[in-house]
N, CA, C and O atoms as a GROMACS GRO file, in nm:
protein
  404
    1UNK      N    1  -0.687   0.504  -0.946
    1UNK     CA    2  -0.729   0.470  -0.814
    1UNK      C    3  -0.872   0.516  -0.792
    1UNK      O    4  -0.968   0.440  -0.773
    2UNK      N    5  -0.877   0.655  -0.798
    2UNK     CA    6  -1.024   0.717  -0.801
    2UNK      C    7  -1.127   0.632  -0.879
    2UNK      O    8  -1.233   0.599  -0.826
    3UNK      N    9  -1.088   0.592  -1.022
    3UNK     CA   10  -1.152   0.520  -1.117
    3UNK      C   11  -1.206   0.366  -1.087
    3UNK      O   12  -1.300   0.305  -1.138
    4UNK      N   13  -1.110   0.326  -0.984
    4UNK     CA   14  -1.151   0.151  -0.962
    4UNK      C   15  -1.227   0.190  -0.833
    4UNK      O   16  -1.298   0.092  -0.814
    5UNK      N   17  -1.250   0.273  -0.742
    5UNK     CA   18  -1.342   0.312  -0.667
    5UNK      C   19  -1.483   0.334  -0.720
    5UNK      O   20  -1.579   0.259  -0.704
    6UNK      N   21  -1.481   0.471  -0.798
    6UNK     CA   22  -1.615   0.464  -0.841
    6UNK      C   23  -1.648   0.323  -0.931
    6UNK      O   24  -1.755   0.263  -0.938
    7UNK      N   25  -1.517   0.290  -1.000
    7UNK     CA   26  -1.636   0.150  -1.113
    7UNK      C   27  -1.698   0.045  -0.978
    7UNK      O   28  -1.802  -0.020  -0.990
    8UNK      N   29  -1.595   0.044  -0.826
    8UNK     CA   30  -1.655  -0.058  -0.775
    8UNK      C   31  -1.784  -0.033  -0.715
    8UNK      O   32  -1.843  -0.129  -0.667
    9UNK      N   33  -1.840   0.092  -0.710
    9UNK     CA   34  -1.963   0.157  -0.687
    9UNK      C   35  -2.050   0.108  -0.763
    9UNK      O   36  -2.159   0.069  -0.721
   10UNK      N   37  -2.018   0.102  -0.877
   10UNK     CA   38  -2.104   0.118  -0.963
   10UNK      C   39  -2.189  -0.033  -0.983
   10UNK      O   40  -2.305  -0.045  -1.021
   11UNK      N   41  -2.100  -0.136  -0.947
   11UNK     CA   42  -2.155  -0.310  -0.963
   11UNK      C   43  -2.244  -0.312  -0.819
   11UNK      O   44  -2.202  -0.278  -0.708
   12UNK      N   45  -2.327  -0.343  -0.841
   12UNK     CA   46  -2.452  -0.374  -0.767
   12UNK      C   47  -2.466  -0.512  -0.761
   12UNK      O   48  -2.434  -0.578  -0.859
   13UNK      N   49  -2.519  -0.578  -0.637
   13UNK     CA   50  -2.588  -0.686  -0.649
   13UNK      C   51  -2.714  -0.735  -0.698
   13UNK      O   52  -2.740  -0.854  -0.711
   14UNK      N   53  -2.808  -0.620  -0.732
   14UNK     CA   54  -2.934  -0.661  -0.744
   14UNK      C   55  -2.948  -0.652  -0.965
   14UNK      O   56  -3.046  -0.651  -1.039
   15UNK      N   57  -2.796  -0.646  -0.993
   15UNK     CA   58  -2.830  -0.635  -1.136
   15UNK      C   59  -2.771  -0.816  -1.127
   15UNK      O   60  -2.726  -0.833  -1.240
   16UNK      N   61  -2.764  -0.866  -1.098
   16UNK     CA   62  -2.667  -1.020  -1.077
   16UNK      C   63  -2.873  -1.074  -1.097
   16UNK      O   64  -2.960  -1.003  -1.047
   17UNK      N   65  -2.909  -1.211  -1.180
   17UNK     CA   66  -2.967  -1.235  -1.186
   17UNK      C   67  -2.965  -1.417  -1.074
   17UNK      O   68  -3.074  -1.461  -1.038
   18UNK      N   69  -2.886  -1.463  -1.052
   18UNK     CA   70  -2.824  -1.574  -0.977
   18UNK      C   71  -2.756  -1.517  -0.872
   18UNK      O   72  -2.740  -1.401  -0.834
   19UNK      N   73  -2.700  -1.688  -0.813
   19UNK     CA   74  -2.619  -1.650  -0.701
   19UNK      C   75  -2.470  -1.643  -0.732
   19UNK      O   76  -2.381  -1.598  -0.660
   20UNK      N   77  -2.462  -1.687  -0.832
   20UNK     CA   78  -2.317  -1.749  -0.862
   20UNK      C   79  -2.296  -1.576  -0.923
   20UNK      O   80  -2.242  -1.484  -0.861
   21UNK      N   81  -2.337  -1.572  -1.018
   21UNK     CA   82  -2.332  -1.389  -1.021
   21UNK      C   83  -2.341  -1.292  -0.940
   21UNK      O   84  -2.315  -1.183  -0.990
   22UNK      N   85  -2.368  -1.294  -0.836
   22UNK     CA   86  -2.359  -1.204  -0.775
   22UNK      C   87  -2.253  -1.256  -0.654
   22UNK      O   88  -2.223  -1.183  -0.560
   23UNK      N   89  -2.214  -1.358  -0.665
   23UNK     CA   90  -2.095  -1.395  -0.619
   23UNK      C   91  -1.964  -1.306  -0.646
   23UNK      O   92  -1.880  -1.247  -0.576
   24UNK      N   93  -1.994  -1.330  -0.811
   24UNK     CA   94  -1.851  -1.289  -0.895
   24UNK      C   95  -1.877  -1.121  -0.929
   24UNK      O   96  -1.794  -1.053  -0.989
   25UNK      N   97  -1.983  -1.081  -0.889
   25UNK     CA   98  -2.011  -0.940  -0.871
   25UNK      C   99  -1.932  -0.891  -0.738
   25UNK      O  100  -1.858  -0.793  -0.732
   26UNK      N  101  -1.951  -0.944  -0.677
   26UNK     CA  102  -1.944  -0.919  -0.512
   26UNK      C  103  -1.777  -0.931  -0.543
   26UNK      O  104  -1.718  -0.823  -0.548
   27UNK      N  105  -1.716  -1.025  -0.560
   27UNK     CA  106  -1.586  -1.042  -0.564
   27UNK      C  107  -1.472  -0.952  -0.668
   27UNK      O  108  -1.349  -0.943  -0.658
   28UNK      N  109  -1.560  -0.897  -0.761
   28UNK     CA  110  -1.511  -0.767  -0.877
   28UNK      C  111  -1.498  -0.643  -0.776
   28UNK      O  112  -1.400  -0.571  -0.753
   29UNK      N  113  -1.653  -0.641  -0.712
   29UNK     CA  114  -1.596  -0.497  -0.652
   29UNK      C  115  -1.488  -0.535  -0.487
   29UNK      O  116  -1.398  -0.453  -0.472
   30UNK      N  117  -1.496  -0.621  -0.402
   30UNK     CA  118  -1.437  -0.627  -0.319
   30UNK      C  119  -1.272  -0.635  -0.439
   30UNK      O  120  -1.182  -0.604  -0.361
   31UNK      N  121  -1.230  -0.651  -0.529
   31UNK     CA  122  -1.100  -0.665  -0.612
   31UNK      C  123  -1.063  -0.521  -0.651
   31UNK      O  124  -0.946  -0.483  -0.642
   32UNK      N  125  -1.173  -0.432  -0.698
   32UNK     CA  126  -1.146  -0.272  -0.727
   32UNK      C  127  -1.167  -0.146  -0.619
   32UNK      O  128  -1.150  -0.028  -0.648
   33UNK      N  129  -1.209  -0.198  -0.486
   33UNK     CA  130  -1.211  -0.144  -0.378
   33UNK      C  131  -1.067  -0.180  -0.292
   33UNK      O  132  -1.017  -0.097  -0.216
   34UNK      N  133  -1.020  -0.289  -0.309
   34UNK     CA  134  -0.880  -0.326  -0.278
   34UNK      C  135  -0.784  -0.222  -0.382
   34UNK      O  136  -0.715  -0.140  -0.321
   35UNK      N  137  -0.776  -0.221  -0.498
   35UNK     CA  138  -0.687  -0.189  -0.598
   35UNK      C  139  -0.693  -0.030  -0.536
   35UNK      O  140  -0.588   0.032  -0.521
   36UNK      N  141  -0.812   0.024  -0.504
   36UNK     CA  142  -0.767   0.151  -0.504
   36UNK      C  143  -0.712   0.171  -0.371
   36UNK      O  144  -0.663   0.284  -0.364
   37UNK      N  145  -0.702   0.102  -0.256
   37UNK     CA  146  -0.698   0.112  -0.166
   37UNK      C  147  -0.516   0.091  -0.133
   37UNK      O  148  -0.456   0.141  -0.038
   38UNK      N  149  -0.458   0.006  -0.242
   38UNK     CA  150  -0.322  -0.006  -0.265
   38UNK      C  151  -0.292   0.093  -0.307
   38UNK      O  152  -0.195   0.151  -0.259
   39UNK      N  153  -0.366   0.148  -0.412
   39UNK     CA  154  -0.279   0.219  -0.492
   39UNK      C  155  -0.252   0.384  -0.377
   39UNK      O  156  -0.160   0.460  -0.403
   40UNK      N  157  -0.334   0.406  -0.276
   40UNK     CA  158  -0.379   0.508  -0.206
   40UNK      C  159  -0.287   0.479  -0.109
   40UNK      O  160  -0.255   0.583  -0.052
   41UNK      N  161  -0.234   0.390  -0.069
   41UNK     CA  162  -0.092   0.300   0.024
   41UNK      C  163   0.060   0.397  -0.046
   41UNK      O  164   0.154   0.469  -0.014
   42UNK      N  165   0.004   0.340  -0.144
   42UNK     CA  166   0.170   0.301  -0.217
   42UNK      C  167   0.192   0.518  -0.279
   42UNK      O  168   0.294   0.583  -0.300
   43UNK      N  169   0.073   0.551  -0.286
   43UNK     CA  170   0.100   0.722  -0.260
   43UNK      C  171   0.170   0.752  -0.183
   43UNK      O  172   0.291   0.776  -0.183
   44UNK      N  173   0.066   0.751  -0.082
   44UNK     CA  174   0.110   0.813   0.058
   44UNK      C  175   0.245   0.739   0.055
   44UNK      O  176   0.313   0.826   0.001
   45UNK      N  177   0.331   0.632   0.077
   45UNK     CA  178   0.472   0.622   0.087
   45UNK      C  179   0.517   0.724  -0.013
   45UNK      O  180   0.588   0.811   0.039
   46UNK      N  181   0.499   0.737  -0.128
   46UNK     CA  182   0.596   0.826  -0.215
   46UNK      C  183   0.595   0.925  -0.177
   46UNK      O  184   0.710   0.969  -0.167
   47UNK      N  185   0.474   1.034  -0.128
   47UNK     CA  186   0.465   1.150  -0.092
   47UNK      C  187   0.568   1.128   0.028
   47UNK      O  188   0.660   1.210   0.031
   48UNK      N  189   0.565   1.029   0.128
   48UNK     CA  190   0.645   1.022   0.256
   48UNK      C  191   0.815   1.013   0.181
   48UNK      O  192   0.907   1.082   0.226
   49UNK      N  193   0.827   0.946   0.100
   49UNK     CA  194   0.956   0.929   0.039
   49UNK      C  195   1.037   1.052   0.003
   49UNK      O  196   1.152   1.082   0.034
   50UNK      N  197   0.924   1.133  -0.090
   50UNK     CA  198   0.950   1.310  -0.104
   50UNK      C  199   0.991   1.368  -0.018
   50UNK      O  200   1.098   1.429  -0.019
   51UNK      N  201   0.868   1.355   0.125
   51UNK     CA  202   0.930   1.447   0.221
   51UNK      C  203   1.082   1.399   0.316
   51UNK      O  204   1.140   1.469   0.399
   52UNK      N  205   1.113   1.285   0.278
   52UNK     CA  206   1.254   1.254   0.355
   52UNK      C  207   1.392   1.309   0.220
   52UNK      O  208   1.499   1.359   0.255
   53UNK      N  209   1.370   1.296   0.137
   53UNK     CA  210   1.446   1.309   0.001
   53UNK      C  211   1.475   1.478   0.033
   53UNK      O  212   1.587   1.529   0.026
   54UNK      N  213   1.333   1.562   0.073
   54UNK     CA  214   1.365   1.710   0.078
   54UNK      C  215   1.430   1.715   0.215
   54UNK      O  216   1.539   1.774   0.212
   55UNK      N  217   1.406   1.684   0.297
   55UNK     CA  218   1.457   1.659   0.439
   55UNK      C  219   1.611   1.682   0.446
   55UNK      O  220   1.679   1.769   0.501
   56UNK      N  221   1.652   1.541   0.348
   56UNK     CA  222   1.749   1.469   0.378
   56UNK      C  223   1.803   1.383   0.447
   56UNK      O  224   1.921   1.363   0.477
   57UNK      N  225   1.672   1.311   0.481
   57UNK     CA  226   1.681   1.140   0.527
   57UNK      C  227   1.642   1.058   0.480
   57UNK      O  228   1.598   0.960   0.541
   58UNK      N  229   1.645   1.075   0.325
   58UNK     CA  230   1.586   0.990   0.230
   58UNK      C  231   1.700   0.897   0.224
   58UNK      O  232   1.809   0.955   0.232
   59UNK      N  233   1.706   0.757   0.212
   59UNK     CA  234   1.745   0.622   0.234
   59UNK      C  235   1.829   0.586   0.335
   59UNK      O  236   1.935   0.523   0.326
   60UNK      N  237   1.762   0.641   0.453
   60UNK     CA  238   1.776   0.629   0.620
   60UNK      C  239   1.648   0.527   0.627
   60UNK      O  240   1.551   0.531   0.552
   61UNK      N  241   1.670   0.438   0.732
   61UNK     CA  242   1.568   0.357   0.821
   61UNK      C  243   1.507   0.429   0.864
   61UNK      O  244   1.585   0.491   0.936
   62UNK      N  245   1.365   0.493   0.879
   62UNK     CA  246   1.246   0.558   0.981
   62UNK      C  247   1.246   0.502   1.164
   62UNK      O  248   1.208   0.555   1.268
   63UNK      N  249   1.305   0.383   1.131
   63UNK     CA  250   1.329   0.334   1.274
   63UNK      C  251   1.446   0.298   1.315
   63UNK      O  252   1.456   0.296   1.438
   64UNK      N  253   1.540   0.269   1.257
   64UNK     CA  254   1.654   0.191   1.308
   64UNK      C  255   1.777   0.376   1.297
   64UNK      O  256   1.854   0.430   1.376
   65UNK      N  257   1.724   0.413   1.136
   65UNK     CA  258   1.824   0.527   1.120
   65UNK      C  259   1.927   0.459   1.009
   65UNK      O  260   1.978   0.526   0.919
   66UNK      N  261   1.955   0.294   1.032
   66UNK     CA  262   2.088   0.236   0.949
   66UNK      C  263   2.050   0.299   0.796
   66UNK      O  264   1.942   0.358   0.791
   67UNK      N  265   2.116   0.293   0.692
   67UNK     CA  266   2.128   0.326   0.574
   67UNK      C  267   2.071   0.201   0.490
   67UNK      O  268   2.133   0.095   0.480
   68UNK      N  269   1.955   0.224   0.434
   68UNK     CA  270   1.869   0.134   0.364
   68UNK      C  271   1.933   0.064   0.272
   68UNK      O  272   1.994   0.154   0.214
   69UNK      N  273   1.963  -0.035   0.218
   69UNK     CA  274   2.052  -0.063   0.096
   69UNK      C  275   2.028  -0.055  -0.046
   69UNK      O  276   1.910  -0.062  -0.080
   70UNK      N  277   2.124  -0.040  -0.147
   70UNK     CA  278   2.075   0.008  -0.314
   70UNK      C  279   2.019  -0.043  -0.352
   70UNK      O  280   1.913   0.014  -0.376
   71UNK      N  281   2.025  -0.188  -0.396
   71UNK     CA  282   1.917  -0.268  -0.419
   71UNK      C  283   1.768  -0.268  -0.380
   71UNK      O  284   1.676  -0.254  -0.461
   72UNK      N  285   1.753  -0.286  -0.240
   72UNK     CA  286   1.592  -0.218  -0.186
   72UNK      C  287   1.590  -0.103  -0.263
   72UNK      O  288   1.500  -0.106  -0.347
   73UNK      N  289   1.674   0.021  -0.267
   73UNK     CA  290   1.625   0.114  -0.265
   73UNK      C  291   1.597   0.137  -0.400
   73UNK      O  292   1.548   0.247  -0.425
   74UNK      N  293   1.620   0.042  -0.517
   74UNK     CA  294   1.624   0.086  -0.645
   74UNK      C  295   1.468  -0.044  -0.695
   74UNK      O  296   1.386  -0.047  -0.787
   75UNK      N  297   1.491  -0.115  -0.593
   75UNK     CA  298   1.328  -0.214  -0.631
   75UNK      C  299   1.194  -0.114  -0.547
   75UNK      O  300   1.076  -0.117  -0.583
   76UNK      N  301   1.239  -0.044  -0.448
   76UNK     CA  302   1.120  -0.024  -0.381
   76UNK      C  303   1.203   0.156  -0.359
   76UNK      O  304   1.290   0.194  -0.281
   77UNK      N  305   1.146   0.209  -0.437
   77UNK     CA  306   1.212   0.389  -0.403
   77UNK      C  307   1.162   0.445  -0.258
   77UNK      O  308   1.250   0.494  -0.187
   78UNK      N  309   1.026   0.441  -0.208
   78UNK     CA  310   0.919   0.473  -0.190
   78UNK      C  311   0.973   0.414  -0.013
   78UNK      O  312   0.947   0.480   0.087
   79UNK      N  313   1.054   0.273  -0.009
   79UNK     CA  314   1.062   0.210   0.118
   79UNK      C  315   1.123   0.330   0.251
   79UNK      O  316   1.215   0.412   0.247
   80UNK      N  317   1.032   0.296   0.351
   80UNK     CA  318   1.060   0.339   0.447
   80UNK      C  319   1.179   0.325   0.553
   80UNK      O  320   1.234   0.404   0.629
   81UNK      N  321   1.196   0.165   0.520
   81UNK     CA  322   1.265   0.049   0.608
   81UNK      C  323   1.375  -0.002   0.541
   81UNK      O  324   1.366  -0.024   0.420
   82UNK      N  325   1.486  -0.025   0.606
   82UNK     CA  326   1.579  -0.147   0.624
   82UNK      C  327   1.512  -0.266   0.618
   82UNK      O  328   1.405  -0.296   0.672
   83UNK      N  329   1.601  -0.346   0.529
   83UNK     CA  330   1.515  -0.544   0.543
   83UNK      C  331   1.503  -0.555   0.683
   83UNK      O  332   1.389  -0.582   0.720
   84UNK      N  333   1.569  -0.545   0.752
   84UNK     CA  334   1.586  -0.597   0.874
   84UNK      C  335   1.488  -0.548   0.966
   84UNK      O  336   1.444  -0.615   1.059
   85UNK      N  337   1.435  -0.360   0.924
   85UNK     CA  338   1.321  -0.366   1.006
   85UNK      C  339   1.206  -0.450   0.954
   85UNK      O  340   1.143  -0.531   1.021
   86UNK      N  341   1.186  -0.418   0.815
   86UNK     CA  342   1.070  -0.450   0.724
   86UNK      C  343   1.054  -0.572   0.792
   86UNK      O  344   0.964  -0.572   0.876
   87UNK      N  345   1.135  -0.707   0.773
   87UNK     CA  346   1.095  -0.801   0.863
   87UNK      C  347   1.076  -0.838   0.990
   87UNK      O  348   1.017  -0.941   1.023
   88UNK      N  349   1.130  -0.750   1.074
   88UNK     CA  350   1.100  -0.746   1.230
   88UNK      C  351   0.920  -0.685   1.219
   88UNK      O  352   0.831  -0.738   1.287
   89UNK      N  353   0.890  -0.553   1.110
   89UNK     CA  354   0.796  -0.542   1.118
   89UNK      C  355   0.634  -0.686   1.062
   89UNK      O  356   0.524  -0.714   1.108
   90UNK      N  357   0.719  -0.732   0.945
   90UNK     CA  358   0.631  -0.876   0.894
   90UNK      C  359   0.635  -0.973   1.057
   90UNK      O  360   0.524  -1.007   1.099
   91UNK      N  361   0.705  -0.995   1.103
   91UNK     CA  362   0.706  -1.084   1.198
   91UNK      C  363   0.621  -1.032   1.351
   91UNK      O  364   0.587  -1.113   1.438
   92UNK      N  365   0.594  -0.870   1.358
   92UNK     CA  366   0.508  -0.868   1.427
   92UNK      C  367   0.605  -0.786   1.521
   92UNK      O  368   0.561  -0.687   1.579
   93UNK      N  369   0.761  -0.834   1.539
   93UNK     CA  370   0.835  -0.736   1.646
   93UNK      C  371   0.826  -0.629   1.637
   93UNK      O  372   0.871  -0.584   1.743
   94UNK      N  373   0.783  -0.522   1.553
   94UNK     CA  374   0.764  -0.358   1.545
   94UNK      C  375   0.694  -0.312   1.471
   94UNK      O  376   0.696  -0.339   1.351
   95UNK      N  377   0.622  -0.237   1.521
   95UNK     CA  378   0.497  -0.154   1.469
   95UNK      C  379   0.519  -0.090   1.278
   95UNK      O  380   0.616  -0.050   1.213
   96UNK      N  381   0.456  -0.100   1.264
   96UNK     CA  382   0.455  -0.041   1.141
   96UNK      C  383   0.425   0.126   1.150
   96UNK      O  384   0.302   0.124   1.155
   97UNK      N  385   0.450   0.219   1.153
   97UNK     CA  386   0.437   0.335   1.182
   97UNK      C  387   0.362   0.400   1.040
   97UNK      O  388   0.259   0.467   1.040
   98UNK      N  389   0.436   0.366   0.935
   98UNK     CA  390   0.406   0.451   0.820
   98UNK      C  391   0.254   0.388   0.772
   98UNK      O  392   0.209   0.424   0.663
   99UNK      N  393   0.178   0.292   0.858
   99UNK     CA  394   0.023   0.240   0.819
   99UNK      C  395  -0.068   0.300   0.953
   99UNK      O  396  -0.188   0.279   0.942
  100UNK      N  397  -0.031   0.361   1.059
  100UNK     CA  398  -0.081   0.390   1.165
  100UNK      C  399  -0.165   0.516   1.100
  100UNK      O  400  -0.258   0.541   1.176
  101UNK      N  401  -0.166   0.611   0.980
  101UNK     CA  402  -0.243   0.700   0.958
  101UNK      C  403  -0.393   0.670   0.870
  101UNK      O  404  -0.471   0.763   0.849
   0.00000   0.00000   0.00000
């Protein structure tokens, strides 16, 4: 993560001799400024995942409370949500809490 940050530092526009290059310059680092920016997402849930696991509300809903199901919980460890919030949250009906920091 740290690593696709600094490399996206490191691409400049003024080494691009064209436009079309510095197009595809421009679009490398906006791609490794994203990557780290996921990967810095998808932490912070695990660290959040840890602290419910030590808790002991690890594969509880954060909002609803219902009991997350095995499947989610064995594709996505890290999930905060029930499908049912997760998509109330995609659809806009409820806040996303665990992106508010």
């Amino acid at each position: 993560m740290v690593a696709a940050v600094a490399q996206g530092r490191e691409v400049t526009l003024d080494d691009a001799p064209d436009a079309a290059d510095q197009a595809v310059q421009s679009y490398q680092k906006e791609l490794l400024f994203s990557q780290g920016t996921s990967g810095h997402e998808q932490l912070s849930l695990v660290r959040l995942a840890l602290e419910r696991l030590h808790e002991g509300t690890y594969g509880a809903c954060v909002h609803c409370g219902e009991t997350i199901g095995i499947k989610r919980l064995e594709a996505l460890p890290w999930t905060p949500y029930c499908i049912e919030c997760r998509e109330k949250i995609e659809r806009g009906e409820l806040e996303d809490t665990t992106r508010a920091a």
